[in-house]
C-alpha positions in Angstrom: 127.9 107.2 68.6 125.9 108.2 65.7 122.0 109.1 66.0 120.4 109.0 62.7 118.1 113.0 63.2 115.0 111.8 61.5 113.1 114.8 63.5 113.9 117.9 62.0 115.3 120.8 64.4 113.0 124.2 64.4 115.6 126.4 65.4 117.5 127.5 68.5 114.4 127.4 70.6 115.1 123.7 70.4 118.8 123.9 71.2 118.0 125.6 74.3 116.2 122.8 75.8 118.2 119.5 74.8 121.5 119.8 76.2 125.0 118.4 74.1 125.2 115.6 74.2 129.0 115.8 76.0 127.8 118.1 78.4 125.1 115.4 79.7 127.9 113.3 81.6 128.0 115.6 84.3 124.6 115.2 85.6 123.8 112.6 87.8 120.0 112.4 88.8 120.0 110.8 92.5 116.3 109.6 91.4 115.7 106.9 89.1 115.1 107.6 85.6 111.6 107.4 84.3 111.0 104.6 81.7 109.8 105.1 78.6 108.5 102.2 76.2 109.0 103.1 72.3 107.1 100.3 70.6 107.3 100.9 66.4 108.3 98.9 64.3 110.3 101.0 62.2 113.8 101.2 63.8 114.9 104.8 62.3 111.6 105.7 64.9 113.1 104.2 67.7 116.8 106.1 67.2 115.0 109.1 66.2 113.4 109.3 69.5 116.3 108.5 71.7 118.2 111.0 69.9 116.0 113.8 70.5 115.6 113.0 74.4 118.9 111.7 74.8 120.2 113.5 78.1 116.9 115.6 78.8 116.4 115.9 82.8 112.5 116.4 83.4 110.8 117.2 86.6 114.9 116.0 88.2 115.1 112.8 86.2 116.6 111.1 83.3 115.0 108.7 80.8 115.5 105.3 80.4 114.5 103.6 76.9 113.2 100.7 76.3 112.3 98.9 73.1 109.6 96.8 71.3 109.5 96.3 67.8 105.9 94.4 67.6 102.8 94.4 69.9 104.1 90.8 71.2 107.0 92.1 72.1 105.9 95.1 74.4 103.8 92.9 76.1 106.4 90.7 77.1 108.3 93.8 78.3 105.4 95.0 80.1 104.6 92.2 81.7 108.4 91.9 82.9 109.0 95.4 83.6 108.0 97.7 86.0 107.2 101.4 86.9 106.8 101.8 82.6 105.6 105.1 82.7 105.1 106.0 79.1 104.3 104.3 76.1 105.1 105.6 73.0 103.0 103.1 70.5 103.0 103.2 66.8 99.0 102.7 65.3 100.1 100.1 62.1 102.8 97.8 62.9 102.1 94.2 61.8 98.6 94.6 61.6 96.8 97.7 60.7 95.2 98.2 64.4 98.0 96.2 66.4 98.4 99.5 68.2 94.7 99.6 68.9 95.0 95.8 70.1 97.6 96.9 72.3 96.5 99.3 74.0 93.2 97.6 74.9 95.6 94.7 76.4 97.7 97.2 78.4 94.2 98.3 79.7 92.2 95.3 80.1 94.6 92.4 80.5 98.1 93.4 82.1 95.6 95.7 83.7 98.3 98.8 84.0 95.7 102.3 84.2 98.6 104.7 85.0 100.8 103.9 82.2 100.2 107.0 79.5 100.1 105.8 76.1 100.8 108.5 73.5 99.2 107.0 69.8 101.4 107.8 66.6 101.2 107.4 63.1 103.2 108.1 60.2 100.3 109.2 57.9 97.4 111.5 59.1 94.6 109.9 57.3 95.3 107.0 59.6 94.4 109.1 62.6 91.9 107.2 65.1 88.1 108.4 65.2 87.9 110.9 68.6 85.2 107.5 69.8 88.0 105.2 69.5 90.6 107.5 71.6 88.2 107.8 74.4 86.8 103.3 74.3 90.3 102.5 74.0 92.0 105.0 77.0 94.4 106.8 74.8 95.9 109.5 76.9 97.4 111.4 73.1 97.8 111.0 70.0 100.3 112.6 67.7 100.9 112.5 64.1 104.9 111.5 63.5 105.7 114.5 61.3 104.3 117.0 64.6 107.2 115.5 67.0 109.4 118.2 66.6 112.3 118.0 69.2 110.4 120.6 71.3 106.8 119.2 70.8 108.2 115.9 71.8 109.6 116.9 74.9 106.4 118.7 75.9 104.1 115.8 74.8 106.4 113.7 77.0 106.7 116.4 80.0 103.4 116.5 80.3 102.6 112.5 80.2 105.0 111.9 83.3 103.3 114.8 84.9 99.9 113.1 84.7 101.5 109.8 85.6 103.2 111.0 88.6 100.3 113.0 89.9 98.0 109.6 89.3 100.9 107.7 91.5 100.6 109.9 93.8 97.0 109.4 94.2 97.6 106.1 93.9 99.7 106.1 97.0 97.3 107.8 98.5 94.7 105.1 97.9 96.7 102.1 98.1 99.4 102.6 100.8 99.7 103.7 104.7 101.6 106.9 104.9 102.5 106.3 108.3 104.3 102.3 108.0 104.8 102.7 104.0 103.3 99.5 103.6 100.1 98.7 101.1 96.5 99.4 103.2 93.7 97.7 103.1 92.6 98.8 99.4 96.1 97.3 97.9 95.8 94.4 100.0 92.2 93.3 98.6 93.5 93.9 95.1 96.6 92.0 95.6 93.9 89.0 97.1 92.0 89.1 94.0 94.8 88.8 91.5 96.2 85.7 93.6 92.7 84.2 93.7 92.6 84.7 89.9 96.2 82.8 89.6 96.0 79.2 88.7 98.2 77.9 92.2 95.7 79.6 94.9 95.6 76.3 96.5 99.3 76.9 98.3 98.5 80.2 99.7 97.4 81.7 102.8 96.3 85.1 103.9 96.3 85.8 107.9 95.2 89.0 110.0 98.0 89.9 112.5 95.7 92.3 115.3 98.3 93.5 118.1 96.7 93.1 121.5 95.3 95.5 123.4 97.1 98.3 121.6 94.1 100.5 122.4 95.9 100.6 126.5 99.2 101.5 124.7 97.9 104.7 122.7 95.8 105.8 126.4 98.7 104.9 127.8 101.8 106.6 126.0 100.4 108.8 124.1 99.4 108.2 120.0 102.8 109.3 118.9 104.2 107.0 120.7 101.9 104.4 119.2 102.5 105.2 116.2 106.2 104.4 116.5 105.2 100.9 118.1 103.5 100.5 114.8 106.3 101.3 112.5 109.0 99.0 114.7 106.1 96.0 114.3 105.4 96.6 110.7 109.5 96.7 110.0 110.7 93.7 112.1 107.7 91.7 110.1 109.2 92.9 106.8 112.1 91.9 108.3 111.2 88.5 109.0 109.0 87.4 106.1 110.1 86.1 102.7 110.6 87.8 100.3 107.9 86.6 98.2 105.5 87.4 100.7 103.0 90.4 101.1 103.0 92.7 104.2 100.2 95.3 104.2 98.9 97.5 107.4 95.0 97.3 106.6 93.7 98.7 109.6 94.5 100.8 112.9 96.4 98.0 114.7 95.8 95.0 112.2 98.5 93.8 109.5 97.5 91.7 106.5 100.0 88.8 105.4 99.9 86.6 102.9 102.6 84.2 101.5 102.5 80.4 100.5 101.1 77.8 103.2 104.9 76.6 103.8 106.2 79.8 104.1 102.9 81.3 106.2 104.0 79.9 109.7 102.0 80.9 112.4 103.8 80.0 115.3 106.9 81.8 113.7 105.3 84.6 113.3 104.4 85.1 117.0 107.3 84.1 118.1 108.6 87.8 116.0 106.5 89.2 119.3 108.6 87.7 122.4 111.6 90.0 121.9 110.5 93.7 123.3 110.3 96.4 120.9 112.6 99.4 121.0 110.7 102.3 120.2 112.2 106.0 121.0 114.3 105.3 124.4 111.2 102.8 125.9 111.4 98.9 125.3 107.9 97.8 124.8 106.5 94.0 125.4 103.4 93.4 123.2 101.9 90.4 121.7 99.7 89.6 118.9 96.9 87.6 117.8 96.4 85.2 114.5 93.2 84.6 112.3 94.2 82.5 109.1 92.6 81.1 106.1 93.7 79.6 103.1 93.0 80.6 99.7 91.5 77.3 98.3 88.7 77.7 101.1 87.9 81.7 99.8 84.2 81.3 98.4 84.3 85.1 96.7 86.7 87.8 96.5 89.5 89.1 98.2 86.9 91.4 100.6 85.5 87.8 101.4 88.6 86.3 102.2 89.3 89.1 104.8 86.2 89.0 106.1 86.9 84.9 106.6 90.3 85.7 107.6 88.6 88.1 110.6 86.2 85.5 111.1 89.3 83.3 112.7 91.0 86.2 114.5 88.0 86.9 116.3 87.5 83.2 117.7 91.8 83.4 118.4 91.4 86.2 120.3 88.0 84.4 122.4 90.2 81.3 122.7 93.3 82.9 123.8 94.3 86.2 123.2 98.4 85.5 121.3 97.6 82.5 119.6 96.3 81.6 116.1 93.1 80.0 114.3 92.8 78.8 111.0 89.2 79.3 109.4 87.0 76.4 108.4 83.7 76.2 106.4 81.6 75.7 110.0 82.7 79.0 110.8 81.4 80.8 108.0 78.2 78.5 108.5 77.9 80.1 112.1 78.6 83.7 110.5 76.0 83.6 107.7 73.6 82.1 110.0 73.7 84.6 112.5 73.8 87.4 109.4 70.5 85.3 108.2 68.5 84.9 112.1 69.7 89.1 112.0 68.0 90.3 109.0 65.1 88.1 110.1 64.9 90.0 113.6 64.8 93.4 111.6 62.1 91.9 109.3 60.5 90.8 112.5 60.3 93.7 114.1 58.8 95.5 111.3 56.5 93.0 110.7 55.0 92.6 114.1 56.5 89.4 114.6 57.8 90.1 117.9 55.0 89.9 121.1 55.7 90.1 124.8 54.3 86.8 127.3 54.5 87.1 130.6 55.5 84.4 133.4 53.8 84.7 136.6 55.4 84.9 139.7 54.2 83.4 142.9 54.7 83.9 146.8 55.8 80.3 148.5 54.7 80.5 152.1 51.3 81.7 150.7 51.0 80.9 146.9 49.5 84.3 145.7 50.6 85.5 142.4 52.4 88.5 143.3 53.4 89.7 139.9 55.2 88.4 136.5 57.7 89.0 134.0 57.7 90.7 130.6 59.4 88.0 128.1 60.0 88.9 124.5 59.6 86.0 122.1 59.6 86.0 118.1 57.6 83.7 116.2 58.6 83.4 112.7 56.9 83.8 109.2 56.0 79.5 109.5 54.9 80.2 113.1 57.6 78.6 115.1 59.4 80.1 117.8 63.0 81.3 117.9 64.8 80.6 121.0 65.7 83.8 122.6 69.0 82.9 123.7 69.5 83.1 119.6 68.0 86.3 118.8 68.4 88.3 122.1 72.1 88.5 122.1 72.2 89.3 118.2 69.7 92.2 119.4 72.4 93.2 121.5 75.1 93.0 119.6 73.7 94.7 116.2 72.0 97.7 118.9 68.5 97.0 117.9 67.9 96.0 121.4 67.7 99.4 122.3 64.2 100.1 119.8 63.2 96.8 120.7 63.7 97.7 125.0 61.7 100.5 124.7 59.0 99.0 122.9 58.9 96.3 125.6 59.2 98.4 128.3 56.0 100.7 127.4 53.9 97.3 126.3 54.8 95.5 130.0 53.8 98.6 131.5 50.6 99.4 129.5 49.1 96.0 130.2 50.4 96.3 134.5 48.3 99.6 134.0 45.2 97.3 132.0 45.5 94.7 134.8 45.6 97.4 137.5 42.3 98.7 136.0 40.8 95.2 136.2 41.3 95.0 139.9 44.8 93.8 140.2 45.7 96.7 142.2 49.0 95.1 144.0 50.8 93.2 141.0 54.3 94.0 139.8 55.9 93.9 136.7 59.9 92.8 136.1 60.9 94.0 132.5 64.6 92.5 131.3 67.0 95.5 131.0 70.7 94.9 128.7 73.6 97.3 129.2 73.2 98.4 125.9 70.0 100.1 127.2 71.3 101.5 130.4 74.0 102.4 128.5 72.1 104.7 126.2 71.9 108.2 126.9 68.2 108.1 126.8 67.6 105.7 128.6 65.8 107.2 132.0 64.1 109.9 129.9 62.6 107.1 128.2 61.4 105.2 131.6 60.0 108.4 133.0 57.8 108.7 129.6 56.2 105.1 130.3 55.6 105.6 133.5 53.9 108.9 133.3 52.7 108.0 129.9 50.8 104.7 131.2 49.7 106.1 134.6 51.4 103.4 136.8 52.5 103.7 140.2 56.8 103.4 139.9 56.4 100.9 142.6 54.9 98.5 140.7 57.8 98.2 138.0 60.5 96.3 138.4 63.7 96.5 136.2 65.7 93.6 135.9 69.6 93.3 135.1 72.2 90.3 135.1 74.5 90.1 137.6 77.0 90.9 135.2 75.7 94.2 134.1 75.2 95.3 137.6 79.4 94.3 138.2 80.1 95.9 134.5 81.2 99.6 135.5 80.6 100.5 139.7 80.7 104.4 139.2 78.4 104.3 136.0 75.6 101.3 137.5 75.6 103.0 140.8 75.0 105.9 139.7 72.0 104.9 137.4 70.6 102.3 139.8 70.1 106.0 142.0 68.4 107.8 139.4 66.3 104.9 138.7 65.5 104.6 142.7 64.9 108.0 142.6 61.8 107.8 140.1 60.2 104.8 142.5 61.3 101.8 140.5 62.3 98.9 142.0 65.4 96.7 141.0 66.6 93.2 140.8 69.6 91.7 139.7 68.6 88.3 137.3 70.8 84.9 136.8 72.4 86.0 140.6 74.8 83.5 141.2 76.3 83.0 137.9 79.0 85.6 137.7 81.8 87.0 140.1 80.1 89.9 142.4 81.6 91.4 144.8 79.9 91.4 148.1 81.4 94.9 149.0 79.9 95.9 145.5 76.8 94.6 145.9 76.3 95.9 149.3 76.6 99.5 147.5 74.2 99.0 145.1 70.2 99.9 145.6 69.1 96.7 144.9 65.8 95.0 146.1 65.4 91.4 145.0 67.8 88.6 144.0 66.9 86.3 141.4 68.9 82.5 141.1 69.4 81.5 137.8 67.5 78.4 136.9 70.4 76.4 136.4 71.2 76.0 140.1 67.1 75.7 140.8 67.9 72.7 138.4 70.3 71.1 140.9 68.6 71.2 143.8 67.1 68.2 143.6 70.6 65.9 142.7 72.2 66.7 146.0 75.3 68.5 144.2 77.0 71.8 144.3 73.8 74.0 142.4 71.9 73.3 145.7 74.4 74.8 148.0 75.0 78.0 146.0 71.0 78.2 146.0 70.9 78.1 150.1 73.7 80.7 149.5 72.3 83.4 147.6 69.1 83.1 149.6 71.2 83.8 152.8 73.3 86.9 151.4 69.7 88.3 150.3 68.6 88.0 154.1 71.3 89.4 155.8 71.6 92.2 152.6 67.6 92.7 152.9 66.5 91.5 149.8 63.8 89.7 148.7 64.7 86.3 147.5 63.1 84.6 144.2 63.8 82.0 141.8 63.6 81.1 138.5 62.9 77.7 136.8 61.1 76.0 138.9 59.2 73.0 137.7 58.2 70.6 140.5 57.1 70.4 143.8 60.1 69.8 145.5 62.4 72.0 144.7 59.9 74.7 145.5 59.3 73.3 148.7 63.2 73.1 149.1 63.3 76.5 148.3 61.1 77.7 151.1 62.8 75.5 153.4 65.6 77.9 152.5 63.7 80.6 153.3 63.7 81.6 149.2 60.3 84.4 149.1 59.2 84.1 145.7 59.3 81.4 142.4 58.2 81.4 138.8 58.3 78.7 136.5 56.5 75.7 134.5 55.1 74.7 138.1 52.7 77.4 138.0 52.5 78.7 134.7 54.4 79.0 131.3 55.0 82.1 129.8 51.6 83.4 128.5 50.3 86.5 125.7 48.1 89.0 127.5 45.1 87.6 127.0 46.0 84.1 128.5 47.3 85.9 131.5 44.3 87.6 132.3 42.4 84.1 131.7 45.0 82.4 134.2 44.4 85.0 136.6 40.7 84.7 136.8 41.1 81.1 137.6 43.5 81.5 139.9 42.4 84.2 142.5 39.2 86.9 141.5 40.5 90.4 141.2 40.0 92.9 144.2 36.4 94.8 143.8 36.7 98.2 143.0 
């Protein structure tokens, strides 16, 4: 065929690099070719150009060609096209800045950053100002009479260099090297453009998390892992349609998202019965569902993740291997507990946290024979938050750990003020989580209250839940002794609530036993709460433990509980929780301090 040579050769320097044109039908690039988009509306332009790079190999590929004779039609082309690496755009076409209008449209509207556009024109004067290159992302600009053959080729050559380094860190933004799937970044991005699509209302995102994969990697070995992950993320590419998207957005979580028809939960799961074949092992695991639909997303694509892990979390607290869908009331629970959080840390700043303390009293002889450290927060309008609100959210978010220790050294500086008024023998139980006796300073910071406030060990009592004390035998036992060691006294709090073992128990250094109020409650309706009561307070004879209770708030079930044989009770009965200065007050009236 016939090119019309509208670029004029310079000489063999130019023959050297462009290859006959007969001699090109030998090569054949395994790689595909990268694309080039001419767009000029002059057609002796667009022959011109193929001409010259008809047949050139650069960086081991061909070019392809394709064509656009107005701005309208390159946008059609790039809208339909993909992987366009180059754009070769002409400044005056039907309008004088159509070029200039294009390029802010590939930019800002097909919303294609890696394509390199390469500004010509056919008459210098019409060159763009250097301000208008760099506000409208023009990656060159050439004059039509400098594309010599050999400038050409360069200009190009070094365009697909630039766009393949930005793929490349593009893959490394946007995809997971080890499944080859999209990650968490691409996944959000592919969100936002479906939530800015008119049909959001048929789709659905979900969060596939693969259950206890954490036992599988301490298990086998990572490598092995990882394999388990690449057999999961292929049989789901496998399985899905084809219009749907697959991504790997964390460690052991997949992304999906397809229409609502299409989305099918129980299908998906079902993808987990067969075992896995991974290496020569055949691995069994299952997997666990959160879902929301697009239509519900208030926000972003981050937001519809974050609703989307929202769900999976209450799937895997219904039933690990099934599926939830979320709902508006969940995001109510979520923002409310985000809301009572940042009202705790505002709290604590703002010293609106205070400790009260509940008496304790000895049944066979009704002396108070101590009381426990309670911490309550009163908000800015001056009503109380229940603490079964805030006090797991302490847990959870780790602030419970500042917040321990500042309740710790308060209950033991007013024992110590008490102790100075003449209360020589009282105790003092402070609430202990696992997040504190978890913390590696945790005894360090006991031993500096104690020695900081002067009281005798013996006259603190620490006080952890009968699940904490179960938790982790090794680890509890082990601090339970080094906590013995100092003098402190232990007792384990809502006893009778969890699953101890006796064997366990018997191990531990404990000296009292507290039954939650919940079976104090039942004593008095004749019904199973009773029973367990009488039972605690015999395994804490015939361990050797003192025996008290909690909740009591008439006279008959404390007189039940002595009939028992329970020692000790606190409760409305004798006294409600009361500030420092009210305690001291209620103690006065109740029994006069020892003289010194």
């Amino acid at each position: 065929m016939h090119y019309l040579n509208a670029i004029e050769s310079t000489g063999d320097a130019d023959e050297l690099l462009f290859a006959e044109d007969e001699r090109q039908d030998d090569l054949s690039p395994t790689r595909p070719a990268w694309r080039l988009l001419i767009v000029d509306d002059e057609p002796d332009v667009h022959r011109a150009t193929t001409f010259a790079l008809s047949g050139v190999i650069i960086m081991d590929r061909s070019l392809e060609f394709l064509h656009a004779y107005s701005a309208a039609q390159a946008i059609e082309i790039l809208k339909q096209e993909k992987d366009i690496a180059v754009v070769l755009l002409d400044v005056v076409m039907e309008r004088e800045h159509a070029g200039l209008d294009l390029v802010k449209t590939i930019r800002e509207e097909l919303h294609l950053p890696e394509v390199r556009i390469i500004l010509r024109t056919g008459q210098p004067g019409q060159a763009p100002e250097i301000e208008t290159i760099h506000d409208y992302d023009i990656n060159d600009y050439k004059t039509k009479s400098e594309l010599t053959r050999t400038k050409l080729f360069a200009t190009i050559t070094s365009a697909l260099r630039a766009y393949r380094q930005i793929r490349a860190l593009d893959e490394l933004a946007f995809y997971d090297p080890l499944s080859r799937l999209p990650n968490r970044n691409r996944f959000i991005k592919l969100i936002d453009e479906q939530l800015h699509h008119q049909k959001i209302g048929d789709q659905m995102i979900a969060i596939l998390d693969i259950d206890d994969f954490a036992e599988v990697n301490d298990a086998l070995g990572h490598q092995q892992g990882d394999r388990l992950l690449q057999a999961v993320a292929e049989r789901l590419r496998s399985n899905l349609g084809s219009d749907a998207v697959l991504a790997r957005i964390g460690g052991d979580t997949f992304g999906l998202m397809d229409k609502l028809d299409a989305l099918d939960p129980a299908g998906i799961l079902d993808l987990f019965r067969d075992p896995f074949a991974v290496l020569d092992d055949s691995m069994v695991v299952s997997a666990t569902l959160g879902l929301v639909r697009l239509s519900d997303v208030r926000g972003d694509g981050l937001d519809a993740l974050k609703d989307a892990n929202i769900a999976l979390k209450r799937a895997k607290r219904k039933r690990r291997g099934g599926h939830v869908v979320f709902s508006n009331e969940m995001g109510f629970d979520i923002r409310e507990r985000v809301r009572l959080l940042r009202g705790l840390r505002t709290a604590a700043d703002n010293d609106q946290l205070l400790i009260v303390y509940q008496p304790q009293i000895r049944l066979d002889t009704g002396r108070v024979v101590g009381m426990e450290a309670l911490l309550r927060w009163r908000d800015g309008e001056g009503s109380f938050v229940p603490p079964d609100q805030f006090i797991p959210l302490a847990e959870t978010s780790g602030l419970i750990v500042g917040l321990g220790d500042w309740v710790l050294r308060t209950a033991c500086q007013e024992l110590g003020r008490l102790q100075a008024l003449g209360w020589a023998d009282l105790r003092m139980s402070v609430n202990v989580s696992l997040i504190q006796f978890r913390h590696p300073g945790f005894l360090d910071k006991l031993r500096s209250a104690l020695q900081d406030t002067g009281i005798e060990p013996a006259r603190l009592e620490l006080e952890i839940t009968e699940s904490v004390a179960m938790e982790d035998a090794d680890f509890i036992l082990e601090t339970l002794t080094a906590i013995k060691a100092l003098g402190v006294s232990i007792a384990i709090d809502d006893f009778g609530t969890g699953y101890s073992s006796l064997s366990q128990l018997r191990q531990l250094p404990v000296d009292r036993l507290k039954i939650d109020r919940v079976f104090v409650r039942e004593l008095s309706r004749q019904i199973q709460g009773g029973h367990i009561a009488a039972m605690v307070v015999e395994l804490g004879r015939s361990l050797g433990m003192t025996v008290i209770a909690e909740g009591v708030e008439d006279e008959q079930q404390a007189q039940t509980l002595q009939a028992m044989g329970c020692h000790e009770a606190q409760g409305f009965l004798y006294a409600h929780a009361l500030p420092a200065t009210e305690l001291q007050d209620w103690l006065l009236a109740r029994e006069k301090p020892a003289l010194h």
